[in-house]
C-alpha positions in Angstrom: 92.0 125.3 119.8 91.0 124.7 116.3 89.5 121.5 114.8 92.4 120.0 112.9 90.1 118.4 110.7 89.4 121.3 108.7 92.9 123.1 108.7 94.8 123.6 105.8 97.0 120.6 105.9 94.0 118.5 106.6 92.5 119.5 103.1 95.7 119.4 101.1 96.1 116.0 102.0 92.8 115.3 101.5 93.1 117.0 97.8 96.4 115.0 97.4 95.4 112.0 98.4 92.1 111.9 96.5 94.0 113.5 93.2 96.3 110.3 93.7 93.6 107.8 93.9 91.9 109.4 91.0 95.5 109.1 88.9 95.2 105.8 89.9 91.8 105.0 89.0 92.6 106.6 85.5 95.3 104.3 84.8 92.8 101.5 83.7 90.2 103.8 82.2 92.9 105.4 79.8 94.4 102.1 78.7 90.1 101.0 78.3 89.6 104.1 76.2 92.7 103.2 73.4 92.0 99.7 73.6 88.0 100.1 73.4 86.7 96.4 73.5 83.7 95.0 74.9 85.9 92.3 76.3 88.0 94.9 78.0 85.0 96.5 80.5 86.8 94.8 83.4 89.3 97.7 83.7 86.7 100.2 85.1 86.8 98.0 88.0 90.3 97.4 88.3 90.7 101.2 88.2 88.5 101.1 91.4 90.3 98.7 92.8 93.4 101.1 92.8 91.4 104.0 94.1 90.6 102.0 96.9 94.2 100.9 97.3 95.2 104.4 98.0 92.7 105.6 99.8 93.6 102.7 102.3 97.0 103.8 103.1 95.8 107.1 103.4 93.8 105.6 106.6 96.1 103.8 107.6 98.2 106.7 107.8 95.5 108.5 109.7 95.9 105.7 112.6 99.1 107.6 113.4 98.2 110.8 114.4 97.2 111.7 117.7 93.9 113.6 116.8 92.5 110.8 114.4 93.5 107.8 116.2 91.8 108.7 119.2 88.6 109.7 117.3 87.0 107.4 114.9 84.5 109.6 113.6 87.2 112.1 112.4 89.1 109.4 110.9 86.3 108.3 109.1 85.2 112.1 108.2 89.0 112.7 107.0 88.6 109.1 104.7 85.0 110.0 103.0 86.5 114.0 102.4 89.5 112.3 100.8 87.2 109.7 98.7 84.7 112.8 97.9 87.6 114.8 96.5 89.2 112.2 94.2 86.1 111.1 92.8 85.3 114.8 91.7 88.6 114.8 89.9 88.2 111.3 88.6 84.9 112.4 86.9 86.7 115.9 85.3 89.8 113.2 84.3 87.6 111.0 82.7 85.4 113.6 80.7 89.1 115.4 79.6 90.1 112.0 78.5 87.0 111.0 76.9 87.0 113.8 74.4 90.8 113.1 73.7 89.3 109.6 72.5 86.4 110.7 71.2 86.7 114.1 69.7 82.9 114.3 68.6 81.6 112.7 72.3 77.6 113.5 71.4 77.5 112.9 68.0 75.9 109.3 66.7 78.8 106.5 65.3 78.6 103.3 64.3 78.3 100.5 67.1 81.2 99.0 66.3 83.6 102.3 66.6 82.1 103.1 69.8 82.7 99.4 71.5 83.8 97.0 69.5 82.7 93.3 69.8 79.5 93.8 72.3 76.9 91.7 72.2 73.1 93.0 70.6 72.0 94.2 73.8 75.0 96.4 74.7 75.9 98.0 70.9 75.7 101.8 71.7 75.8 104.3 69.1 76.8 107.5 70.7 80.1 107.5 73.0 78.3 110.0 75.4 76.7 106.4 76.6 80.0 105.2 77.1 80.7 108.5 79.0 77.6 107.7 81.4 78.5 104.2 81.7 82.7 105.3 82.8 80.9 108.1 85.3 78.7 106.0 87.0 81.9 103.3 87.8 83.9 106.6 88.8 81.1 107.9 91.3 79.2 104.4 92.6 82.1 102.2 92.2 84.2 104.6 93.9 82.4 106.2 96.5 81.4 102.2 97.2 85.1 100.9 97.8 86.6 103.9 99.1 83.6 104.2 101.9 84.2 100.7 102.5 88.1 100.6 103.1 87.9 104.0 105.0 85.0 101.9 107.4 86.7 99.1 107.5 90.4 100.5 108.7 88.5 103.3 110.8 86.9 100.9 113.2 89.6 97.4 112.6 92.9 99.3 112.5 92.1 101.1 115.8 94.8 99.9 118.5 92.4 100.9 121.4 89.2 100.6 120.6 88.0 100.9 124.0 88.7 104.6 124.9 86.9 106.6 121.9 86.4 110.1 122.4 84.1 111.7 120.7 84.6 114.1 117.6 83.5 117.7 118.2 82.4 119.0 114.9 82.3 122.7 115.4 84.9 124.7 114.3 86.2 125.1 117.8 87.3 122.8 119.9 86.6 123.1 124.1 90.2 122.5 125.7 90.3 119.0 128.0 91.9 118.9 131.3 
């Protein structure tokens, strides 16, 4: 028998569950990049917040099936594949919609075209800072929520939690009696 963790339905959900968080998670960023104020930073988070959103009921779908539920270390293998693969599209979204905004990404501007309204200490003059700063909300900010939710409903949303089986992580599986 074959480890359904790997099959092919296995990793297009994970692909389509990850590309929906990271359409998600680009809702905010897109509406930041039009409307580029220092006051309106807050929307890289709220974009995580939504990644994390979907990535939840995609574990708590996961408590469903009879492979996952009874395996917590697949369930939580299955959350961090489907959080790896939307933060890699949310980082190729966010650089395609970065140089819709900015067509000239690493060339020097002005302060004030790049973000508006900051303070001293946070005027940048190139937007490929801005690009860093979007990235590293997309990757750590991501990879921080969506890690947490898939923990959290792994181990809390288990029904019985006292009969774990372990997860075989070879490609085959041994058959049980």
């Amino acid at each position: 028998m074959k480890n359904p963790m790997f099959d092919r339905q296995h990793l297009k959900e994970y692909f389509l569950y990850g590309s929906i968080a990271a359409l998600l998670y680009m809702v905010p960023v897109i509406y930041f990049l039009y409307n580029h104020k220092y006051e309106n930073l807050y929307y890289l988070y709220i974009g995580c917040f939504l990644f994390m959103v979907s990535i939840f009921y995609y574990n708590y779908k996961l408590l469903d099936r009879q492979f996952d539920r009874k395996r917590a270390v697949s369930m939580l293998i299955s959350g961090h594949l489907a959080v790896l693969a939307g933060i890699i599209l949310a980082c190729l979204f966010v650089i395609v919609s970065m140089l819709f905004a900015f067509p000239d990404l690493f060339s020097n501007m002005p302060p004030e075209q790049v973000i508006p309204n900051a303070n001293d200490t946070n005027k940048i003059g190139n937007p490929g800072y801005l690009l860093l700063m979007i990235l590293s909300t997309a990757t750590i900010g991501n990879f921080g929520t969506g890690s947490f939710i898939s923990l959290l409903i792994t181990y809390a949303g288990k029904r019985d939690q006292t009969k774990d089986k372990p997860t075989n992580l070879e490609v085959r599986i041994p058959r049980q009696k």
